[in-house]
DRENVOTOR-168441 format. One record per residue (C-alpha): residue in three letters; x, y, z. Coordinates in Angstrom, 2 decimals, always signed. Example, Ala and Ser with C-alpha at 12.3 -4.5 7.8 and 13.67 -1.06 7.14 Angstrom:
2
(ALA, (+12.30, -4.50, +7.80))
(SER, (+13.67, -1.06, +7.14))
***
This chain:
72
(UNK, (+21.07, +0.55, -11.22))
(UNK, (+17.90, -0.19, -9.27))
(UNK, (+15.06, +2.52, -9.01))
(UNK, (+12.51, +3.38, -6.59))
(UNK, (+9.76, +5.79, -6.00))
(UNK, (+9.64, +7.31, -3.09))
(UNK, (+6.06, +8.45, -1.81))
(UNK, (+6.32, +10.61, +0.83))
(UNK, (+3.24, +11.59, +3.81))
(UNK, (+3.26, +13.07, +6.65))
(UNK, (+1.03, +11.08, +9.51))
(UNK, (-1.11, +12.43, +12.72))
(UNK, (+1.91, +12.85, +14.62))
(UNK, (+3.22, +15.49, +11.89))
(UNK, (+6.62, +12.25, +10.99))
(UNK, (+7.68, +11.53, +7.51))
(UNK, (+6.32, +8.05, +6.48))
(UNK, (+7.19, +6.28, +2.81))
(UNK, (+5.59, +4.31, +0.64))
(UNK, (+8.25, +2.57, -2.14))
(UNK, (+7.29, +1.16, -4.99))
(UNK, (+10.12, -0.64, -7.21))
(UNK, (+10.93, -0.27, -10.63))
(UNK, (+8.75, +2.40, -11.45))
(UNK, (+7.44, +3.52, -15.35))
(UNK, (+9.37, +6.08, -16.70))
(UNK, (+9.31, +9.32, -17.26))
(UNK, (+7.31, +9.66, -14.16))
(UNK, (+3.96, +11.24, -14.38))
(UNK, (+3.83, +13.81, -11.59))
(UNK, (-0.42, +14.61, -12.14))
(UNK, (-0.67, +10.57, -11.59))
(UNK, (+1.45, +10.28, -8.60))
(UNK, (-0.12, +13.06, -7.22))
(UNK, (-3.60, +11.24, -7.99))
(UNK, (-2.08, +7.94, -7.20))
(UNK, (-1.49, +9.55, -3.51))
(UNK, (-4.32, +11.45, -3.06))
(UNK, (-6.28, +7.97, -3.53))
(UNK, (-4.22, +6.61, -0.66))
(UNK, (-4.96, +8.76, +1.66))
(UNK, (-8.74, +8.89, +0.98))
(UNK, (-8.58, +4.67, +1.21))
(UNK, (-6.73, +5.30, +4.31))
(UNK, (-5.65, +2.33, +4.48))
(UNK, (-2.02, +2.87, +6.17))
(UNK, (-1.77, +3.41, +10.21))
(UNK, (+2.22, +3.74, +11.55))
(UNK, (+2.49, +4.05, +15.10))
(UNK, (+2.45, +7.87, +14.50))
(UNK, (-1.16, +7.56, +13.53))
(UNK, (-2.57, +7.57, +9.88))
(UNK, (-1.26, +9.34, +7.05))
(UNK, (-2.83, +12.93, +6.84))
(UNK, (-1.32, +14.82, +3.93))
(UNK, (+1.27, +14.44, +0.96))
(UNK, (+4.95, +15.69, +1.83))
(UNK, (+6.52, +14.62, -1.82))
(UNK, (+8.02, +11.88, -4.00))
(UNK, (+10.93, +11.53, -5.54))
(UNK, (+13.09, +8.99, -7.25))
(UNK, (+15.69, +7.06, -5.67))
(UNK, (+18.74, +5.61, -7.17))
(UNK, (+21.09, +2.78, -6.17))
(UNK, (+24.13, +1.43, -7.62))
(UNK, (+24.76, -1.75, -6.57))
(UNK, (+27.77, -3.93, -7.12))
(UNK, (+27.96, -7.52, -6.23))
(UNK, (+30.87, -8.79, -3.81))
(UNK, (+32.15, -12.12, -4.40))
(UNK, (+33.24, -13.94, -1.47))
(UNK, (+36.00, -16.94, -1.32))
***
Protein backbone atom coordinates (compact mmCIF):
# COMPACT_ATOMS: atom_id res chain seq x y z
CA UNK A 1 0.00 0.00 0.00
CA UNK A 2 1.70 3.21 -1.06
CA UNK A 3 1.16 6.52 1.01
CA UNK A 4 1.15 10.06 0.27
CA UNK A 5 0.68 13.36 1.89
CA UNK A 6 -1.36 15.51 0.46
CA UNK A 7 -0.63 19.36 1.06
CA UNK A 8 -3.28 21.29 0.09
CA UNK A 9 -3.27 25.57 -0.88
CA UNK A 10 -5.33 27.55 -2.32
CA UNK A 11 -3.51 30.07 -5.04
CA UNK A 12 -4.38 33.89 -6.24
CA UNK A 13 -7.02 32.66 -8.35
CA UNK A 14 -8.86 31.16 -5.12
CA UNK A 15 -8.02 26.90 -7.12
CA UNK A 16 -6.94 24.01 -5.07
CA UNK A 17 -3.19 23.31 -5.77
CA UNK A 18 -1.14 20.10 -4.09
CA UNK A 19 1.97 19.53 -3.01
CA UNK A 20 2.71 15.40 -2.51
CA UNK A 21 5.25 14.17 -0.76
CA UNK A 22 5.75 10.18 -0.77
CA UNK A 23 6.14 7.90 1.90
CA UNK A 24 5.61 10.12 4.61
CA UNK A 25 6.77 9.52 8.68
CA UNK A 26 4.18 8.22 10.60
CA UNK A 27 1.95 9.12 12.84
CA UNK A 28 1.80 12.41 11.13
CA UNK A 29 2.55 15.46 13.10
CA UNK A 30 -0.24 17.92 12.34
CA UNK A 31 1.73 21.22 14.39
CA UNK A 32 4.76 20.27 11.81
CA UNK A 33 2.80 20.07 8.71
CA UNK A 34 1.12 22.99 9.58
CA UNK A 35 4.72 24.65 10.15
CA UNK A 36 6.10 22.72 7.30
CA UNK A 37 3.34 24.74 5.10
CA UNK A 38 3.34 27.85 6.57
CA UNK A 39 7.24 27.89 5.58
CA UNK A 40 6.17 27.31 2.00
CA UNK A 41 4.20 29.84 1.55
CA UNK A 42 6.45 32.48 3.20
CA UNK A 43 9.49 30.98 0.68
CA UNK A 44 6.95 31.38 -1.94
CA UNK A 45 8.54 29.57 -4.01
CA UNK A 46 5.53 27.82 -6.04
CA UNK A 47 3.66 29.90 -9.02
CA UNK A 48 0.73 27.61 -11.00
CA UNK A 49 -0.83 29.35 -13.71
CA UNK A 50 -3.51 30.42 -11.13
CA UNK A 51 -0.92 32.62 -9.54
CA UNK A 52 1.06 31.83 -6.26
CA UNK A 53 -0.09 29.96 -3.42
CA UNK A 54 -1.86 32.35 -0.85
CA UNK A 55 -3.20 30.33 2.06
CA UNK A 56 -3.39 26.64 3.48
CA UNK A 57 -6.69 24.67 2.45
CA UNK A 58 -5.57 21.17 4.32
CA UNK A 59 -3.62 17.91 4.12
CA UNK A 60 -4.49 14.71 4.34
CA UNK A 61 -3.22 11.26 3.70
CA UNK A 62 -3.73 9.37 0.68
CA UNK A 63 -3.86 5.70 0.22
CA UNK A 64 -3.36 3.39 -2.77
CA UNK A 65 -3.58 -0.20 -3.21
CA UNK A 66 -1.86 -1.27 -5.95
CA UNK A 67 -1.72 -4.67 -7.55
CA UNK A 68 0.61 -5.63 -10.26
CA UNK A 69 -0.87 -7.09 -13.68
CA UNK A 70 1.14 -9.57 -15.39
CA UNK A 71 0.95 -9.54 -19.00
CA UNK A 72 1.61 -12.67 -21.53
Amino acid sequence: MAKTLELQFLNVEGKTVKVIVDSPIEPVDPVAISAAMDSILTANIFVTSGGEFVSKKGARIVERNMTEVGLS
